[in-house]
C-alpha positions as CSV (number, residue, x, y, z in Angstrom):
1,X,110.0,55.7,142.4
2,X,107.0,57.2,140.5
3,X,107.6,59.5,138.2
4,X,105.1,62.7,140.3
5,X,107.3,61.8,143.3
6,X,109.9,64.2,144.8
7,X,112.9,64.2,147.4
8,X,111.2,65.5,150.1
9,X,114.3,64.9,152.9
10,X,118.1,63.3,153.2
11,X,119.7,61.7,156.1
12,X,122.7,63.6,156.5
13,X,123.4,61.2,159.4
14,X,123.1,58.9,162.5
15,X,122.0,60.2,166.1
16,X,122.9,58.7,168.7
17,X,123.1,54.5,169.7
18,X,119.2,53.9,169.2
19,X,119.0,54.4,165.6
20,X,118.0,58.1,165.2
21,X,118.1,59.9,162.0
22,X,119.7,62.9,160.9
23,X,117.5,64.5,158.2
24,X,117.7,67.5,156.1
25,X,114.0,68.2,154.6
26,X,113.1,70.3,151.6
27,X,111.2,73.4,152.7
28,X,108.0,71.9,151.0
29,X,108.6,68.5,152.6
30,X,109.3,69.3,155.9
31,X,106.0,69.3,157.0
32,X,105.2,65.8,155.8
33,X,107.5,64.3,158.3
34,X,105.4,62.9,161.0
35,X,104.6,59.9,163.2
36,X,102.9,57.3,161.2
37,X,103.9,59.1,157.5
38,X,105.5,56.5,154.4
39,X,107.8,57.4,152.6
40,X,109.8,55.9,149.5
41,X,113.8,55.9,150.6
42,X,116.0,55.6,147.5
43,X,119.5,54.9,148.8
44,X,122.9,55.6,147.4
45,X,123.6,52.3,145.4
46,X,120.3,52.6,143.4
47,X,118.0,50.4,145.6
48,X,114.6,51.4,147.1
49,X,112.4,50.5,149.9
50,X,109.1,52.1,151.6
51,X,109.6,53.6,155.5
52,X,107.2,54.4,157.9
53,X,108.1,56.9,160.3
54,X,107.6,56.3,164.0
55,X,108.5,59.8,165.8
56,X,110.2,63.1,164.8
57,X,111.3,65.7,166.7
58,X,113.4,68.6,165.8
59,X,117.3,69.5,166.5
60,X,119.2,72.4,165.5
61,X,117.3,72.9,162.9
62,X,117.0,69.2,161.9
63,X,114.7,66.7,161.8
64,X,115.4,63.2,164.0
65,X,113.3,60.8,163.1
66,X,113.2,56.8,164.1
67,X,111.8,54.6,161.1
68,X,109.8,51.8,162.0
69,X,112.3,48.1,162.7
70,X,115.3,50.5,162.8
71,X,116.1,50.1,166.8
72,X,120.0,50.8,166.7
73,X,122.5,52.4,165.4
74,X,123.6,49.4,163.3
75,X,120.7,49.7,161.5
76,X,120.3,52.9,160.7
77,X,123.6,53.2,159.4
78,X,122.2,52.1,155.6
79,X,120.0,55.7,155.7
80,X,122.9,57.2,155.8
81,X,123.1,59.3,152.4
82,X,119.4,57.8,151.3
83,X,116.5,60.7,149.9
84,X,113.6,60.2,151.0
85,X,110.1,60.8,148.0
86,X,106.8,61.3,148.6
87,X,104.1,62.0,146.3
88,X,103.8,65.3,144.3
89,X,100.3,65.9,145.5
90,X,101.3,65.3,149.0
91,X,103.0,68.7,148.8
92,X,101.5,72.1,149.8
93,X,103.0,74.8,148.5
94,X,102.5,78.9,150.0
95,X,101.4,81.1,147.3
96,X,104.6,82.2,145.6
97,X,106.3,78.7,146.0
98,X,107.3,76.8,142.9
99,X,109.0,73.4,142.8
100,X,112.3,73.2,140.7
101,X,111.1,70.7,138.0
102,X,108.2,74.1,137.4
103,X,111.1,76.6,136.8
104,X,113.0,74.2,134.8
105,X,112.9,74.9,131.3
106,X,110.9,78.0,131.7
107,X,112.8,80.7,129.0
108,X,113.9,83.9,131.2
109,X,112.8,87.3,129.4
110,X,113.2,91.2,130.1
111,X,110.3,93.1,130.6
112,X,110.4,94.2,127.1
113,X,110.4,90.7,126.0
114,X,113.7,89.9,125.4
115,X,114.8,86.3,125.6
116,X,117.8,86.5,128.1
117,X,118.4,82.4,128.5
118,X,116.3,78.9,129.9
119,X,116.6,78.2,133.2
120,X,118.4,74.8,133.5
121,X,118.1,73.9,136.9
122,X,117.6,75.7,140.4
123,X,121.1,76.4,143.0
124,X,119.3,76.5,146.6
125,X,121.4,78.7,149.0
126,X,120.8,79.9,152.6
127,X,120.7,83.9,151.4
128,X,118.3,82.5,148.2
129,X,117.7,80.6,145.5
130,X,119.8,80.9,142.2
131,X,118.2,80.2,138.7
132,X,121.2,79.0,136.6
133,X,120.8,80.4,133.6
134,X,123.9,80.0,130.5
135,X,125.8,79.0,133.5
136,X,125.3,82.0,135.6
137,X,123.0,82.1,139.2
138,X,120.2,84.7,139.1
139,X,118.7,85.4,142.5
140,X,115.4,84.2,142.8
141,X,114.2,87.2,144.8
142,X,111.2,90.0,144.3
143,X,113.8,92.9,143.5
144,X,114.8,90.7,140.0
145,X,112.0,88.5,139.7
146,X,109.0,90.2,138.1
147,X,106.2,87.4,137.4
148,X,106.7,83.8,136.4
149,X,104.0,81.7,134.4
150,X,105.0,78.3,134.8
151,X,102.2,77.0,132.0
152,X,103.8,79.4,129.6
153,X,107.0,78.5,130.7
154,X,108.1,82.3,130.9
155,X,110.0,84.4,133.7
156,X,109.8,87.9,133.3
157,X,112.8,89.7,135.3
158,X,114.5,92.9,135.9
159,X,118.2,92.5,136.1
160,X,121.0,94.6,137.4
161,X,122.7,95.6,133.9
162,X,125.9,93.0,133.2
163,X,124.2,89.8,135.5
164,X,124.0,87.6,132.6
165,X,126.8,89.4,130.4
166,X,129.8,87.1,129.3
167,X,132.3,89.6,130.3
168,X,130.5,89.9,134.0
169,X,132.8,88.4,136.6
């Protein structure tokens, strides 16, 4: 894996007897999935190899996709659990839309300034995603957020008093 790729997708599981894939994308990856795209699948025990995809087509929310020389069941059944990367620059993201290694890191301020804690890594949930900050979750949402600089590494916020409070259960 190269160091600007990201996981862009996981098989979450096997579809049927022809070798189908169950996979979960990213938001910003989901749109890479397509006939004829590579990809780099890391699988579960550490080993690597480069896919091609040969169709997708969506279910319940999920992507199915074949990968080219995987014809049954049998073998797809290595995917199983196995991210799929793709090149940073093959990502586009909305206006708005950070990646989590951006918010990493970046120090999480008050409006007056105030250092309130680093973001150490990013919690995504269906209702929104959670900065975790000195072990709490702080809702990535416009009502809290109030601009982020990821060059400066700086999030200024507007929190709900107690949020990031010790005593706040």
């Amino acid at each position: 894996m190269q160091s600007n790729d990201l996981p862009v997708g996981r098989i979450a599981g096997l579809f049927g007897i022809r070798g189908e894939l169950k996979c979960d994308p990213t938001t910003s990856g989901r749109s890479l999935f397509q006939p004829d795209a590579s990809f780099r699948v890391n699988f579960t025990d550490g080993s690597s190899e480069d896919v091609r995809v040969r169709s997708v087509r969506e279910h319940q929310g999920r992507l199915l996709l074949r990968i080219e020389h995987v014809v049954s069941a049998d073998d797809a059944q290595r995917y199983v659990g196995a991210t799929f990367y793709a090149a940073q620059d093959r990502i586009l993201l909305e206006p708005g839309e950070y990646l989590d290694r951006d918010l990493v890191g970046c120090e999480l301020v008050d409006e007056r300034g105030n250092a309130l804690g680093t973001v150490s890594a990013l919690e995504h949930y269906p209702g929104s995603d959670m900065l975790v900050v000195n072990g709490r979750l702080v809702p990535l949402v416009q009502a809290f957020i109030r601009s982020i600089d990821t060059g400066a590494k700086r999030i200024v916020v507007e929190l709900p008093p107690g949020l990031l409070d010790d005593d706040y259960a």
